[in-house]
C-alpha positions as CSV (number, residue, x, y, z in Angstrom):
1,X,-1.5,25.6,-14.8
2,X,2.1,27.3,-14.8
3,X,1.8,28.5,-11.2
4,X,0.4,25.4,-10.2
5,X,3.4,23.3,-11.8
6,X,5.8,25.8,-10.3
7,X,4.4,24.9,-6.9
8,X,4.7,21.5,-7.2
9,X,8.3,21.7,-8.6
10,X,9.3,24.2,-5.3
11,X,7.6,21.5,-3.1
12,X,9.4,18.6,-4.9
13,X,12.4,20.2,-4.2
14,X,11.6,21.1,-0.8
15,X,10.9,17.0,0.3
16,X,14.1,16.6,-1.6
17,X,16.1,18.8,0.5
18,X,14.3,17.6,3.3
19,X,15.1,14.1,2.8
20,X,18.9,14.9,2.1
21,X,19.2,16.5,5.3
22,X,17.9,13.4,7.6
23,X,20.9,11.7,7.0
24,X,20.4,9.0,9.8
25,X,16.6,8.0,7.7
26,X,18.4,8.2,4.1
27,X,20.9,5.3,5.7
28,X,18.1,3.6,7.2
29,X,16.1,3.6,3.8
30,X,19.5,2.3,1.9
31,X,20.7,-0.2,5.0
32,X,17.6,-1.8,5.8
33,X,16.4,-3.7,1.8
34,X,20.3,-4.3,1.5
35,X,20.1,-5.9,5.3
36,X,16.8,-8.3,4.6
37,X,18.0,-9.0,1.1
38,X,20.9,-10.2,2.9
39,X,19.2,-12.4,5.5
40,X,16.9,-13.9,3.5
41,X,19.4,-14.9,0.9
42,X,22.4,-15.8,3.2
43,X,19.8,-17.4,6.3
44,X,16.9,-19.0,4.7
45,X,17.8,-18.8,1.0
46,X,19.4,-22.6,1.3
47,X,16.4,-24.0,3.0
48,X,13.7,-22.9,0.6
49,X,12.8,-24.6,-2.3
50,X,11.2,-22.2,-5.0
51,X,12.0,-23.7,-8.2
52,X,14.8,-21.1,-9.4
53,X,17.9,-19.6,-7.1
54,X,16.4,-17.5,-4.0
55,X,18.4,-14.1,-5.0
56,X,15.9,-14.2,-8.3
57,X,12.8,-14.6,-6.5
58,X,13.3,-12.4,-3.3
59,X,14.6,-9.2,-4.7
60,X,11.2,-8.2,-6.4
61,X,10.0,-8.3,-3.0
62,X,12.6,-6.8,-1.1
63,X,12.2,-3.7,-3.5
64,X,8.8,-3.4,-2.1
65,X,9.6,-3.5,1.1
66,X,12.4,-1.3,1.0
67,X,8.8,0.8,-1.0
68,X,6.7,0.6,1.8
69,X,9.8,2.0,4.5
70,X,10.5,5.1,2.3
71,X,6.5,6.0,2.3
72,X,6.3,5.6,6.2
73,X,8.4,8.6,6.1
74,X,6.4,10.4,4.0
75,X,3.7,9.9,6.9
76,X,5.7,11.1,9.3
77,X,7.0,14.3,7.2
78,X,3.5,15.6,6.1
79,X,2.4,15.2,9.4
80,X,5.1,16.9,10.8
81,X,4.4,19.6,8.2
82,X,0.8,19.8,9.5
83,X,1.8,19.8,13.3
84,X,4.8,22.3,12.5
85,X,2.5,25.4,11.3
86,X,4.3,25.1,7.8
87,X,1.1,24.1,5.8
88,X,-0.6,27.1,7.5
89,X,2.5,29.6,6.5
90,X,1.8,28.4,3.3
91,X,-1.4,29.5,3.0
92,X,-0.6,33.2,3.9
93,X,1.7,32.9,1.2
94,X,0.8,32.8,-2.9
95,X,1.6,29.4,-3.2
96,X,-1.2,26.1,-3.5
97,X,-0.7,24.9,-0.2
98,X,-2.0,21.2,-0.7
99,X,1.1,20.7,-3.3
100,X,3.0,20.5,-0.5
101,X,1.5,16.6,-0.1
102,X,2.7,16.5,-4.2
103,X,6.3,17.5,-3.5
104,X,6.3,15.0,-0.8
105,X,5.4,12.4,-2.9
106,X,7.3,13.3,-6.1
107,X,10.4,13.2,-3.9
108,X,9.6,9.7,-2.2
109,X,9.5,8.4,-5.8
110,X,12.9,9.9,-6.5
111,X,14.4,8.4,-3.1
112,X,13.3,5.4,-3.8
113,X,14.4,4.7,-7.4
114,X,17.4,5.4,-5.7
115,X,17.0,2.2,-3.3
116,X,15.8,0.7,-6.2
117,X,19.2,0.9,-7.6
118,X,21.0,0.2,-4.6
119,X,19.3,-3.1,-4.2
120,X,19.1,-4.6,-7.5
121,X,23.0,-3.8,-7.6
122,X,23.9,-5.7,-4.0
123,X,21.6,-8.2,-5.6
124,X,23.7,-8.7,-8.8
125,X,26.9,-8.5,-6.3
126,X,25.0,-11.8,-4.8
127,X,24.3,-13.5,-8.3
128,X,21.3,-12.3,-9.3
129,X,21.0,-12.3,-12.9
130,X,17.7,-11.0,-14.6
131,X,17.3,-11.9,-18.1
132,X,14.9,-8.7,-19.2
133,X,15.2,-6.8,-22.3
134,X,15.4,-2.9,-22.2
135,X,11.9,-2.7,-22.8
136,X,11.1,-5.0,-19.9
137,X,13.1,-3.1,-17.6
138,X,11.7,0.1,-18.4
139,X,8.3,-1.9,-17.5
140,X,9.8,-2.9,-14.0
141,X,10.6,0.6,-13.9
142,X,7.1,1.9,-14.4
143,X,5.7,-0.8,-12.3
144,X,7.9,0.2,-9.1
145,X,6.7,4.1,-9.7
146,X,3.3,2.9,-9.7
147,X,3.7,1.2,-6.6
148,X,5.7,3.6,-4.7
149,X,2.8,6.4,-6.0
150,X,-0.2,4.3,-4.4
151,X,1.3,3.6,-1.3
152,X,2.7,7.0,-1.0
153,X,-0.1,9.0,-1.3
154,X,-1.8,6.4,1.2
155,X,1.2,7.7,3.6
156,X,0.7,11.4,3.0
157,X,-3.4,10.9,4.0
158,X,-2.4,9.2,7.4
159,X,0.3,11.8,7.4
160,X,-3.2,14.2,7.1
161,X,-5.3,12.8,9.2
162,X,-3.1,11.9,12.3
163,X,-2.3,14.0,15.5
164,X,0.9,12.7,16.2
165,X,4.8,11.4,14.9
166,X,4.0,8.0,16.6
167,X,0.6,7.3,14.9
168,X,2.5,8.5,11.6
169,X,5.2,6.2,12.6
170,X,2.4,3.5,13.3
171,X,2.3,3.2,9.6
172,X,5.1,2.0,8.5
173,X,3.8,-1.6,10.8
174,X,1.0,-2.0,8.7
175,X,3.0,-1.0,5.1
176,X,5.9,-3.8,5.6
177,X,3.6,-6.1,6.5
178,X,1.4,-6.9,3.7
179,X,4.8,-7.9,1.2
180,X,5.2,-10.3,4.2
181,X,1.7,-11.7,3.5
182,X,2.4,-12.3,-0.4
183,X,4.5,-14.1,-2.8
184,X,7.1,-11.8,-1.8
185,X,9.5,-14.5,0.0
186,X,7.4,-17.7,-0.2
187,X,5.3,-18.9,-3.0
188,X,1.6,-18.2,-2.0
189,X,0.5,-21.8,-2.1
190,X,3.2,-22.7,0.9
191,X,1.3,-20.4,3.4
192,X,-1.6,-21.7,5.3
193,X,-5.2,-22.2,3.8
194,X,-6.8,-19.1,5.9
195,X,-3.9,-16.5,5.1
196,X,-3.5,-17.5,1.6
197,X,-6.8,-16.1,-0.1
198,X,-5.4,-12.5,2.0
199,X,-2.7,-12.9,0.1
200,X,-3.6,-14.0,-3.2
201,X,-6.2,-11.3,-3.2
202,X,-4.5,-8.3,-1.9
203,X,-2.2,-5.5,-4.4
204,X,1.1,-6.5,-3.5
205,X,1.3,-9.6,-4.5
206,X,0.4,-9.3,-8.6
207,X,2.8,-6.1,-8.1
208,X,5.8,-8.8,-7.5
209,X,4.6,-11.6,-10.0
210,X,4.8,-8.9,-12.1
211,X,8.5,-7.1,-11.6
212,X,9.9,-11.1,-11.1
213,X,8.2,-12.2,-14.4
214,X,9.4,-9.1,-16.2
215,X,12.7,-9.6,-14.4
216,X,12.8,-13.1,-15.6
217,X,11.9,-11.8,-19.6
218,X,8.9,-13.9,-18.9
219,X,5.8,-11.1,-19.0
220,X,5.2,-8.6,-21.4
221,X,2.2,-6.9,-19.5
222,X,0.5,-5.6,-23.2
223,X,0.2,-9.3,-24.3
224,X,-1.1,-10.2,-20.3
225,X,-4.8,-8.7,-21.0
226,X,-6.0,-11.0,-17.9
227,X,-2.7,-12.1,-15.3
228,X,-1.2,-10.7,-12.7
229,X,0.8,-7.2,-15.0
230,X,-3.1,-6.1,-16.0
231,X,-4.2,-6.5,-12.0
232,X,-1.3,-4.9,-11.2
233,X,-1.9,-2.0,-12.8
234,X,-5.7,-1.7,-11.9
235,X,-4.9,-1.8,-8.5
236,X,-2.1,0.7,-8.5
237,X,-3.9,3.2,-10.6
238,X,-7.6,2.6,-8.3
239,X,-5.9,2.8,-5.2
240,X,-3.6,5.5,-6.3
241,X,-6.5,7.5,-7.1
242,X,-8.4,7.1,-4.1
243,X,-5.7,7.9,-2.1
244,X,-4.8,11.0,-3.7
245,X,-8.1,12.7,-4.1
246,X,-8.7,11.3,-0.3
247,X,-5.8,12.8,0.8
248,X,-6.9,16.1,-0.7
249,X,-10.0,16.5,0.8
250,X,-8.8,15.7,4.0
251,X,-5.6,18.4,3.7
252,X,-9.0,20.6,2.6
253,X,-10.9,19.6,5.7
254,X,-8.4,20.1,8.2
255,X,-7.8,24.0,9.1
């Protein structure tokens, strides 16, 4: 159990260095939730009416989006670990070679608490004022990890399973899309009939009600049992799961 934490930590800290050294995707990752926060508010904040300002509503889901970016690069770092011969150094070497996939993922959770940060404060710069307790933020906190750690691991099994940078890279299409498809921007009841059981019905959206209601001191998940803070919690933890222990077996599988 000690070597096997050891490993993780040197891999942690491996994706951590590895991240500070791409300086052009660690501006990306920072510029880009700052940039869409900035048009939604600025451009199409005045012309949509969701019964409290739009800087309250649209941060939780810019924070998601900015999520689903940083774990696209996780897909395209394991895989360039896979393609590189790194994975297969490893395993010449007395080191666990699938906590490489671990380090990547403890260090996308790192970068993007950073974002995190970065975003809620250009979102206070633009008036956003949330009215959570210390205890509610701390929840926000631990919903955003459990996010990040679903969709992450989801990015380091395509990062597995692909041949290529641009099928990693093809990932990050279908990651920023689904906050599109949720309550992320619009309420769900202003989207058409046929898209809105999608996205009523898929993760992201109970992940946001959640974050804005705890945001908004409105939720405390413990005394939620059956709305959207218990549902976003099931599905982080069963996806999170799956795509871990998937992502295993195919880091196993490919030799």
């Amino acid at each position: 159990m000690t070597s096997l934490f050891r490993d993780v930590s040197t891999m942690t800290v491996r994706g951590l260095r590895l991240v500070s050294r791409d300086v052009d995707a660690v501006i990306t990752a920072v510029l880009l939730p700052v940039v869409i926060l900035l048009m939604f508010v600025l451009v199409f904040g005045g012309a949509l009416d969701v019964g409290t300002d739009y800087i309250n509503y649209v941060t939780p889901g810019v924070i998601l989006l900015a999520a689903g970016f940083g774990a696209a690069n996780t897909a395209l770092a394991v895989e360039h670990d896979m393609s590189s011969g790194m994975v297969e150094r490893l395993r010449s070497m007395p080191v666990t070679a699938w906590t490489v996939l671990s380090g990547h993922v403890a260090a996308s959770l790192v970068k993007n608490l950073v974002t995190t940060a970065i975003v809620f404060g250009v979102s206070i710069l633009m008036g956003f004022r949330p009215d959570a307790t210390a205890l509610e933020w701390l929840a926000v906190v631990g919903m955003i990890l459990l996010f990040v750690g679903w969709i992450t691991w989801l990015a380091a099994l395509v990062g597995v399973l692909v041949r290529s940078p641009d099928a990693a890279g093809g990932f990050s299409f279908v990651v920023m899309f689904l906050p599109y498809v949720s309550s992320a921007f619009v309420p769900v009841d202003t989207l058409p009939s046929w898209m809105r059981g999608f996205a009523e019905h898929q993760p992201v959206t109970p992940v946001i009600e959640t974050v804005r209601g705890l945001l908004a001191g409105d939720v405390v998940p413990a005394a939620d049992p059956g709305g959207a803070a218990a549902l976003a919690v099931v599905w982080c933890l069963v996806l999170g799961v799956t795509f871990a222990v998937a992502a295993g077996l195919a880091f196993r599988a490919r030799r």
